[in-house]
C-alpha positions as CSV (number, residue, x, y, z in Angstrom):
1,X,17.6,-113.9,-14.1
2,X,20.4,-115.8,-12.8
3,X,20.4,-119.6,-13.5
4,X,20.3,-121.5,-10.0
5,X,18.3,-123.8,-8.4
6,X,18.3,-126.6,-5.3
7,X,18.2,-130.2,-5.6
8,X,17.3,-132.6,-3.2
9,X,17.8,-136.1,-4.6
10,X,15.1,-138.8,-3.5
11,X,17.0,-141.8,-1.3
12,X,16.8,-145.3,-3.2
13,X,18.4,-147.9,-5.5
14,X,20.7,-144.7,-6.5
15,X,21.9,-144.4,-3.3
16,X,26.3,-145.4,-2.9
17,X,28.5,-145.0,-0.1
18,X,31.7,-146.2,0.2
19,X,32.7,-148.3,3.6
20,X,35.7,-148.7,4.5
21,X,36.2,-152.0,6.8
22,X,39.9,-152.0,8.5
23,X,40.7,-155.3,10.3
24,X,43.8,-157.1,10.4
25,X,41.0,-160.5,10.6
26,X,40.0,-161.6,7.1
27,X,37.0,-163.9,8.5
28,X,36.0,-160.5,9.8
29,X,36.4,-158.4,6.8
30,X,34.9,-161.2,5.0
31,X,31.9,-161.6,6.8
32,X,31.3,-157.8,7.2
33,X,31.4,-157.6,3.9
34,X,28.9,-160.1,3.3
35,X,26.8,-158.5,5.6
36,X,26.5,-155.2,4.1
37,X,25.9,-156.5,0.7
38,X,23.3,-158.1,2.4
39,X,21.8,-155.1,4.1
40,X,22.1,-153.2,1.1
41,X,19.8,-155.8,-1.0
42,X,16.9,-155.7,1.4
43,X,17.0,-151.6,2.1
44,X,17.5,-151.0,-1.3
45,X,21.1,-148.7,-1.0
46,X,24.1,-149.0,-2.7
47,X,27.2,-150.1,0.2
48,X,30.2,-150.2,-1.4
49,X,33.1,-152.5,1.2
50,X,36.2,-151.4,0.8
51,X,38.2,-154.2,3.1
52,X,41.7,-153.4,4.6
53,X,43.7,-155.6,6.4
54,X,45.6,-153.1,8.3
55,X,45.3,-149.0,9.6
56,X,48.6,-148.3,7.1
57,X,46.6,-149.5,4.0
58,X,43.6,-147.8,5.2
59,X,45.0,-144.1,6.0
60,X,47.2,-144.0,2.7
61,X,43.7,-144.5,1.0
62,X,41.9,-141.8,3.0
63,X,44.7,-139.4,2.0
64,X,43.1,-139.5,-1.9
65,X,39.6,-140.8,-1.0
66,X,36.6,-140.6,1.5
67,X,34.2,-143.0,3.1
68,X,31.3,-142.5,4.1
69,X,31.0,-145.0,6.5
70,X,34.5,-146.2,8.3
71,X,34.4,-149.6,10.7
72,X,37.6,-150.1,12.6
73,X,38.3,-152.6,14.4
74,X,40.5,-151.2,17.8
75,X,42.7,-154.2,18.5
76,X,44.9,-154.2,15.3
77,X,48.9,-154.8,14.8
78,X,51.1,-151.7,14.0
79,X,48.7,-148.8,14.6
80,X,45.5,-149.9,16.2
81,X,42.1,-148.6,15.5
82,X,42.2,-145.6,18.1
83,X,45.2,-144.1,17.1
84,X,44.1,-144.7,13.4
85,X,40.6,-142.8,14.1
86,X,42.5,-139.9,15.6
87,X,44.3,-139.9,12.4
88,X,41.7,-140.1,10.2
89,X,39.5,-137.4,12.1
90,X,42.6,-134.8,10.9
91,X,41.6,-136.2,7.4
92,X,37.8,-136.7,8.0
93,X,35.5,-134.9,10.5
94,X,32.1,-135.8,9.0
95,X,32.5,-139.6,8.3
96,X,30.5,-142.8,10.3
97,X,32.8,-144.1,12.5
98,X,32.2,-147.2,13.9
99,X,34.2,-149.5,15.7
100,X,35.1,-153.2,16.2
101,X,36.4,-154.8,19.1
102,X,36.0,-158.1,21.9
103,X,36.3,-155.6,24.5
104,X,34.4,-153.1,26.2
105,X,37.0,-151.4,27.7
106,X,37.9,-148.7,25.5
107,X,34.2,-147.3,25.0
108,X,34.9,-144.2,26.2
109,X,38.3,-143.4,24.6
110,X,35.9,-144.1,21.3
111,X,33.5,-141.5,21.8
112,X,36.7,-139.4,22.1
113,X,37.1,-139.4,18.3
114,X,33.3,-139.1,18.3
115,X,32.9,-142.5,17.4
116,X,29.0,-143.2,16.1
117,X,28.7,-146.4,17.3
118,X,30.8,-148.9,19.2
119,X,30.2,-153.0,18.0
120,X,31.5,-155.9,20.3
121,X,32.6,-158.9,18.0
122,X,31.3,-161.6,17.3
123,X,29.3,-159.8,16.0
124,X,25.5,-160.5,14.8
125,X,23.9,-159.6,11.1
126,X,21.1,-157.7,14.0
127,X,23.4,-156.0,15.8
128,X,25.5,-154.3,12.0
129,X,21.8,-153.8,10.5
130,X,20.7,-152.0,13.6
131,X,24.1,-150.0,13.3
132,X,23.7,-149.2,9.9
133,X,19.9,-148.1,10.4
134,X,20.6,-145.5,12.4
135,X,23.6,-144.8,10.3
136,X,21.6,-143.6,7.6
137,X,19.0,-141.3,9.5
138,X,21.9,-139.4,10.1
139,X,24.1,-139.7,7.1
140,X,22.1,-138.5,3.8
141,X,21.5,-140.9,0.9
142,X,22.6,-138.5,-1.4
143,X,24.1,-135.6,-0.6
144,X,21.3,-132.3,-1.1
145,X,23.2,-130.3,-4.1
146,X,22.4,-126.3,-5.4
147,X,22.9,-126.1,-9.3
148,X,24.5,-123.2,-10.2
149,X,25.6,-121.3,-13.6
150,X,28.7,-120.5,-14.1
151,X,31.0,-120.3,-17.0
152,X,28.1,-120.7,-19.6
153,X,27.0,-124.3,-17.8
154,X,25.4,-125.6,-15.1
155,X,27.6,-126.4,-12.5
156,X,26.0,-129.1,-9.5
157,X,27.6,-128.9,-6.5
158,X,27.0,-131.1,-3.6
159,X,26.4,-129.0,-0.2
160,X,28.9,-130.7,1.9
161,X,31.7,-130.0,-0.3
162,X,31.6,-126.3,-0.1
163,X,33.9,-124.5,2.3
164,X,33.4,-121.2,1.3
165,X,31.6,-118.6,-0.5
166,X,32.9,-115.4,-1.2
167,X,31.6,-111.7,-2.7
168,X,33.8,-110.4,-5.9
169,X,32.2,-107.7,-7.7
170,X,29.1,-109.3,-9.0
171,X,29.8,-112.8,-8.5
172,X,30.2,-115.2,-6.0
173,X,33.5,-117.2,-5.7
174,X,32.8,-120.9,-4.6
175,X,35.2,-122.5,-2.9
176,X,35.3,-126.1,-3.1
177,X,37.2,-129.2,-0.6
178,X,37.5,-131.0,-3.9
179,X,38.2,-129.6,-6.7
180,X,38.8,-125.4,-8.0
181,X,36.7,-122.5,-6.9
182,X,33.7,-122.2,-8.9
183,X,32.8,-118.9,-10.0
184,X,28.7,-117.7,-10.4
185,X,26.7,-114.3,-11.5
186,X,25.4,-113.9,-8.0
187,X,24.8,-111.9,-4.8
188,X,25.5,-113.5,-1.6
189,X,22.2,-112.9,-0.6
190,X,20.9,-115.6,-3.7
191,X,23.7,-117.9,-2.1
192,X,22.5,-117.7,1.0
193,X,18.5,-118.6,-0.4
194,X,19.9,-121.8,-2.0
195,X,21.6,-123.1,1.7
196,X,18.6,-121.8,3.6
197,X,18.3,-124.3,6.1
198,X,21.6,-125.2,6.7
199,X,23.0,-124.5,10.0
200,X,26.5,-125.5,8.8
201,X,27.0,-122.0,6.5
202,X,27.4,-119.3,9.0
203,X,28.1,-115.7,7.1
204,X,31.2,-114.1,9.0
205,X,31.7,-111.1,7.3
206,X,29.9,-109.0,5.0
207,X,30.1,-111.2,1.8
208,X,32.2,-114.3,3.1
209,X,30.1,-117.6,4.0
210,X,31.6,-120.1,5.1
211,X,30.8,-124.1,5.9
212,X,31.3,-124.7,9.8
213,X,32.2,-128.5,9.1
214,X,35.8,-127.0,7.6
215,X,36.5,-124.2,10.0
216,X,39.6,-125.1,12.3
217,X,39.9,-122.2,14.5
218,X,39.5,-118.6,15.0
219,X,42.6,-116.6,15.2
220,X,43.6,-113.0,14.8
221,X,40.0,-112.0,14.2
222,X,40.4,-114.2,11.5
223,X,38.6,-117.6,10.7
224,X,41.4,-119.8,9.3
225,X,39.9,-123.4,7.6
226,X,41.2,-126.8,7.2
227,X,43.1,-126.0,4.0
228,X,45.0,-123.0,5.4
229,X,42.7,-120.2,4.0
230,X,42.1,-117.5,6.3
231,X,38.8,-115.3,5.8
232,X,38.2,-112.0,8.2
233,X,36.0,-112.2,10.5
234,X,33.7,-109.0,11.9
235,X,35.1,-108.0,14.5
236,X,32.2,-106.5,16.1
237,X,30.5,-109.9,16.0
238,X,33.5,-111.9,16.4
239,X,32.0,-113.9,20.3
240,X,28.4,-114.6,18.2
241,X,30.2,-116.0,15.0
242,X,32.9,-118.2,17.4
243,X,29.9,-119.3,19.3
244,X,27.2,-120.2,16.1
245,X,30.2,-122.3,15.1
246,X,30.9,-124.1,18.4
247,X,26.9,-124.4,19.1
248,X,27.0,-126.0,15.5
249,X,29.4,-128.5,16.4
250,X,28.3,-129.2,19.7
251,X,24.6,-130.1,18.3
252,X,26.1,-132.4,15.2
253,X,28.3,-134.5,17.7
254,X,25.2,-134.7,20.5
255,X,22.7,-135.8,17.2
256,X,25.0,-138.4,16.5
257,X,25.1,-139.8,19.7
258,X,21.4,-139.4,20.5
259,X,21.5,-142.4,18.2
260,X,23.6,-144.5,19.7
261,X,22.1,-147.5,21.5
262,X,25.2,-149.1,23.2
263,X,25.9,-152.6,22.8
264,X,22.6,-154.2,23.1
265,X,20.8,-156.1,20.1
């Protein structure tokens, strides 16, 4: 019987996400800070701030980590917040974006780099709490995870870092966006039971899965993702695959906005 299973951790004390907070105002990193600590004590979650007081410091740190949750303030000296979140969406697609600013005027050219949520300063503890809130209905506690066995030992991988799974002989090759392929005594079939559910892993050819969030375009009748691979895609249902994966997209940046309440407290 092959050794796999699905986890899907409860939300609670063990709950940590890293946010990032990039302004070039200390009082405001400061008090953001404060503020999430804050939060994190009555909601019982785990925020992690991680200040920086510029968009340099902050894109040379999301070139070796991720955040979960990013505020950025727009107004900034060198590059400012919008070219920043451009920037960090060609590093990032699936973090909370949030940004900071005294003005209004830019709104739309925020939802550009589908910004969550837009936050004039000052701000209040009300308005970040409300923020954050909605943040989390839309941004799992924990990640859900499949356990799988592989190389005589349970192996736990979080969904959202799988790009791809792939058929070889009588395995399945796992192909991870952090760390080396992980290999498992499986059909494709079994990998598909453990992400049943998941409207993010769409199967584009007979044995190859792959993870929508890490597809970057279709070319060639092949699907080529964010790190370069390119998987084959069948030709015969090459329109219904290119569409699943733009009707995925579509429905994650609409569900994220669905939860955006402007700027009103």
């Amino acid at each position: 019987m092959v050794g796999f299973h699905v986890t899907i951790p409860s939300k609670g004390a063990g709950t940590r996400m890293k946010v990032a907070i990039v302004d070039d105002e200390k009082n405001c990193r400061d008090e953001l800070s404060r503020q999430l600590l804050s939060f994190s004590g009555v909601h019982r979650c785990q925020l992690v701030p991680v200040p920086f007081p510029s968009a340099e410091a902050f894109l040379e740190a999301a070139e070796r980590e991720r955040f979960d949750i990013v505020f950025m303030d727009i107004f900034m000296e060198g590059i400012d917040g919008l070219d920043a979140a451009t920037r960090l969406r060609e590093l990032d697609k699936r973090c909370i974006l949030i940004f900071l600013t005294s003005s209004a005027d830019y709104h739309p050219n925020a939802f550009s780099v589908h910004a969550f949520e837009y936050i004039l300063k000052p701000f209040t503890p009300e308005r970040v709490y409300a923020v954050l809130r909605d943040a989390l209905v839309v941004l799992p506690s924990t990640p859900r995870y499949i356990e799988v066995a592989s190389e005589r030992r349970t192996v736990r991988i979080p969904l959202p870092n799988i790009v791809s799974a792939v058929t070889d002989a009588h395995y399945v090759n796992i192909g991870l966006s952090d760390g080396p392929v992980v290999r498992s005594r499986m059909t494709i079939l079994d990998f598909l039971r453990l992400v049943e559910g998941e409207l993010n892993f769409i199967t584009v050819n007979k044995g190859i899965v792959l993870n929508a969030d890490y597809i970057a375009r279709f070319e060639d009748n092949c699907c080529v993702t964010e790190n370069g691979a390119r998987f084959p895609v069948r030709v015969r249902d090459r329109l219904k695959i290119e569409q699943a994966a733009r009707d995925y997209n579509f429905e994650k940046i609409r569900s994220r906005q669905r939860h955006g309440r402007g700027d009103q407290t």
